[in-house]
C-alpha positions in Angstrom: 150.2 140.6 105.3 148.1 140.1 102.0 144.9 139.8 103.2 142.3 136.5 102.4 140.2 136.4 99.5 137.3 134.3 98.3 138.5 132.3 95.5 136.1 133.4 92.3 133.7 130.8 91.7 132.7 130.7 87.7 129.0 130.0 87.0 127.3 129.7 84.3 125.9 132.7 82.7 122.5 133.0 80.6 123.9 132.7 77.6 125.3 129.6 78.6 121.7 128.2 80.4 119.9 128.8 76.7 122.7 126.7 75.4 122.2 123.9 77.2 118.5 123.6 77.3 118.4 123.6 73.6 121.2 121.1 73.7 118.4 119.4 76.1 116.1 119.9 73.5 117.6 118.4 70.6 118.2 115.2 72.0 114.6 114.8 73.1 114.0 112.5 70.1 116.5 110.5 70.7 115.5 109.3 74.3 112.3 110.8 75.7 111.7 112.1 79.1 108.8 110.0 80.2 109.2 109.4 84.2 106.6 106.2 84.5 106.4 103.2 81.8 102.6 103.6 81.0 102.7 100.0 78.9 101.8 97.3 80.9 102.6 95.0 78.4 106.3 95.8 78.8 107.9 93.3 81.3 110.4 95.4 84.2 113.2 93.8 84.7 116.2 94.9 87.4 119.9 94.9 85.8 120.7 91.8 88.1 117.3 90.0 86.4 118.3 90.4 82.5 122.0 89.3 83.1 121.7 86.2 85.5 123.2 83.6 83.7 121.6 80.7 86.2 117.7 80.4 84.6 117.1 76.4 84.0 113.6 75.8 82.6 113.8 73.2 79.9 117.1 71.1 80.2 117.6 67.7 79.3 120.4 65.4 80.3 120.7 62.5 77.2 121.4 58.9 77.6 120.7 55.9 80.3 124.3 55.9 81.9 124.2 59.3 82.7 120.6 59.4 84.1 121.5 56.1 85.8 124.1 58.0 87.2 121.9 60.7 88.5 119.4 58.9 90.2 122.2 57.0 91.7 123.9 59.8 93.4 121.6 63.0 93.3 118.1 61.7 92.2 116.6 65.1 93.7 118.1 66.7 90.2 115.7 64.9 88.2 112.2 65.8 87.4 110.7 63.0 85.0 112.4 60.5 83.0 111.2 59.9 79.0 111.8 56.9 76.7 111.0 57.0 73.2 111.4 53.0 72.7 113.0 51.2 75.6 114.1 51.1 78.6 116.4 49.7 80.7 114.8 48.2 84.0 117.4 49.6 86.3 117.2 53.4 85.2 113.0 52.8 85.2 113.1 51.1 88.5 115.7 53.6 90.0 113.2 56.3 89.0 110.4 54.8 90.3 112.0 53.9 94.1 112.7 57.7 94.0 109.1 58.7 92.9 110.2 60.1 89.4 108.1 60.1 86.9 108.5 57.9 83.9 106.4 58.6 80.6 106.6 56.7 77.6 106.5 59.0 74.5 104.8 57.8 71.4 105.6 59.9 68.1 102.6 62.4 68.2 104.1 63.4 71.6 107.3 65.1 70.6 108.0 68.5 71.0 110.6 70.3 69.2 112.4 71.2 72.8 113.1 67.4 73.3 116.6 65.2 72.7 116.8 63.6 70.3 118.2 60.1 72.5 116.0 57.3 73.1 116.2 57.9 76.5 116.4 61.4 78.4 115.7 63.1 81.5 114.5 66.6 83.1 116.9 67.9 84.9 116.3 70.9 87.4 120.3 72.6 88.6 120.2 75.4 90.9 123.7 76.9 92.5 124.3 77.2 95.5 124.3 80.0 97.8 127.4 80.9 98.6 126.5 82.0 102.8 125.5 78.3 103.0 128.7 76.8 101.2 131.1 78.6 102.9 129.1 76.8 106.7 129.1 74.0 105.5 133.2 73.8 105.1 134.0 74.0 109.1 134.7 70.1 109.3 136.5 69.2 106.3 140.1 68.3 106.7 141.3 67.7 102.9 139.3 69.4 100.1 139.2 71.4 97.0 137.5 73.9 95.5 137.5 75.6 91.9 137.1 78.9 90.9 136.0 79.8 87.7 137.0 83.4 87.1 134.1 84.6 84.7 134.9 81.8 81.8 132.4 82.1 79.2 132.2 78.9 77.5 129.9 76.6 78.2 131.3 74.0 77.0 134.1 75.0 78.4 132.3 74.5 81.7 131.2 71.7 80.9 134.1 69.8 80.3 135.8 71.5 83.9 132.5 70.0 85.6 133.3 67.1 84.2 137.1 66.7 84.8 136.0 67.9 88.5 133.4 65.2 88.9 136.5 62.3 87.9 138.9 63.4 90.2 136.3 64.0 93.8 136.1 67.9 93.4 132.8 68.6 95.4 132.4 72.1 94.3 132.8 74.4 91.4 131.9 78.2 92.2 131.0 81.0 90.0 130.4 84.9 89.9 126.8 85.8 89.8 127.4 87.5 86.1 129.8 87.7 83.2 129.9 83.9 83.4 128.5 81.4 80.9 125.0 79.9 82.0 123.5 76.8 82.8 122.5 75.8 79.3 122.2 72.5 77.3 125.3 72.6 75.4 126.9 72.6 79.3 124.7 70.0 80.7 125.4 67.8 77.4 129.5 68.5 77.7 129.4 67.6 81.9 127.3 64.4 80.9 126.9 63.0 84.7 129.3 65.5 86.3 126.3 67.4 88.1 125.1 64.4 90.0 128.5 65.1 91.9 129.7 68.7 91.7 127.9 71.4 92.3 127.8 74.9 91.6 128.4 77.5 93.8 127.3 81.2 92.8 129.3 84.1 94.5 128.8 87.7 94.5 132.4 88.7 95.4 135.0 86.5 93.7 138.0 88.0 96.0 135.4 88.9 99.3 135.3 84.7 98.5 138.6 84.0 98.6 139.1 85.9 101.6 136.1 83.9 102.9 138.1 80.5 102.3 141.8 81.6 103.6 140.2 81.8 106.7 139.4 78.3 106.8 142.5 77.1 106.4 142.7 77.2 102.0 145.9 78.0 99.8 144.9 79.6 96.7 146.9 78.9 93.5 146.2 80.7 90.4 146.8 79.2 87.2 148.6 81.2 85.5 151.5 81.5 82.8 153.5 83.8 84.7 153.9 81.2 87.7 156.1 78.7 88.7 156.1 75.1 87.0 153.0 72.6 88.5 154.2 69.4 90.0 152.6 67.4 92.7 155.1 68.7 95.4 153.8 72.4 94.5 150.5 71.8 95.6 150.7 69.7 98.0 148.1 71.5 100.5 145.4 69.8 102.3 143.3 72.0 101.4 143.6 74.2 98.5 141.5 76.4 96.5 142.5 76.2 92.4 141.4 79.6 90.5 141.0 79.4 86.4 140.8 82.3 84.5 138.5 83.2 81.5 139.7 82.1 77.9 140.3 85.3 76.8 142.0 87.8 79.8 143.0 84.9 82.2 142.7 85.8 86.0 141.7 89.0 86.8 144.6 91.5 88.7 142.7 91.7 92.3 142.8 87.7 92.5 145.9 87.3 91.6 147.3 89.7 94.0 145.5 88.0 96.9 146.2 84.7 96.0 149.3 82.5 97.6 150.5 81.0 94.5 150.7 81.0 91.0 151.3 78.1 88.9 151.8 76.6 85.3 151.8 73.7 83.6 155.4 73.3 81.5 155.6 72.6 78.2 158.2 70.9 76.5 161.4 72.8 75.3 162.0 72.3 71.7 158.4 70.4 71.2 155.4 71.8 71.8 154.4 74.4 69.5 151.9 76.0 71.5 152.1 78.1 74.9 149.0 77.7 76.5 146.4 74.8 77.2 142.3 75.1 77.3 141.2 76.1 80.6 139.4 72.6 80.8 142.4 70.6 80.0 144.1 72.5 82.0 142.1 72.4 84.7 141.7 67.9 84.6 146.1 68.5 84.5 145.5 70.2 88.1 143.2 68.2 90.0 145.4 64.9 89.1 148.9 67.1 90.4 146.6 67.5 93.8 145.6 64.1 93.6 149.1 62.5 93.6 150.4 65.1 96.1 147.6 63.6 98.5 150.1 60.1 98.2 152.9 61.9 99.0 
């Protein structure tokens, strides 16, 4: 019998060590060794910190309706309430019954970082967490939930906020990054959708998903692949709807663990165009589950 040998293990040799500490060497200029940050001056920041997208300092949401609207339905979003000129006495009286703030701002009082509308409001949005979401779900009977798969628009947000807020969607959740911020050009687009849908950020889009199948939800993907959307197709009690980002759609790993994928048809020999925006698309949706709840 051939008899057992240590397979030869190949190191490297000196020639080769000389090598590589002068490759090493030459790159020393182009990012230094230093093992502490001796500037104090320099802010540290964790990877997490520089790329949360969910930062609201200085937001403003413009014009009496839509404050109206807030202090109506979530008046704990509002900080202080400003008017340039006038005011109506139902927005100042509504902000006063709910101890908010109302200044009036003469023109040496304007900063740069203020509307330009006669009559705005601080607003203060935070997401929810999604630990205290997913609790909170145990006694509804008919709901549903969107899923923005990391869509980077804001104003693309905005206007699915908005859509979501019309048709009685509750709650809108998002992935902690790759996902377009809270930011003005949002806030302005979703006008009073806030002061009924919130946000809800998750860590794990598909550990989520898992989270709501067992509680009962049907998750349908939009998607141009699936079959056509009609109130019958979606006619779950409770069902979770998943939009893709403008650009690469849903991601592979949701698809795969969702339950259904749908489209909305075009018309043959008509439309000259195969896809809709993911906001449009997303108002098209909501009204589908909406009539299938008649059905």
């Amino acid at each position: 019998m051939p008899s057992k040998t240590k397979k030869n293990v190949l190191r490297p040799n000196k020639d080769e060590d000389k090598l590589r500490d002068k490759r090493l060497a030459d790159k020393s200029h182009i990012q230094p060794q230093s093992p502490k940050n001796t500037n104090n001056n320099l802010p540290h920041f964790t990877k997490r910190q520089r790329q949360s997208p969910y930062k609201t300092d200085s937001l403003y949401v413009e014009g009496e309706s839509s404050i109206i609207d807030y202090l109506k339905l979530s008046p704990h979003l509002i900080t202080r309430v400003y008017y340039k000129k006038n005011i109506s006495t139902e927005c100042e009286n509504l902000a006063k019954k709910n101890a908010i703030e109302v200044i009036h701002l003469a023109i040496s009082d304007m900063k740069e970082e203020y509307p330009r509308a006669p009559v705005f409001a601080k607003i203060k949005i935070k997401p929810l967490d999604e630990k205290i979401f997913i609790q909170d779900l145990g006694h509804l009977n008919k709901d549903i939930i969107i899923i923005c798969d990391h869509i980077t628009d804001p104003r693309n947000m905005g206007a699915i906020i908005r859509s979501a807020a019309f048709f009685g969607v509750k709650s809108i959740a998002v992935p902690e990054m790759r996902q377009a911020g809270i930011t003005q050009a949002m806030i302005n687009t979703a006008q009073g959708g806030f002061a009924t849908t919130r946000l809800v950020a998750v860590k794990n889009i598909a550990r989520f998903i898992e989270d709501l199948k067992e509680r009962g939800y049907w998750i349908v993907v939009a998607d141009m692949s699936g079959e056509d959307l009609t109130p019958q197709s979606i006619n779950f009690d409770k069902v979770v709807l998943v939009l893709g980002s403008e650009s690469l759609g849903v991601s592979r790993l949701v698809k795969k663990i969702s339950d259904l994928s749908l489209r909305i048809p075009s018309m043959p020999g008509v439309s000259t165009i195969d896809s809709l925006n993911v906001a449009v698309a997303s108002g098209i949706f909501c009204y589908c589950w909406q009539q299938a709840q008649s059905l």
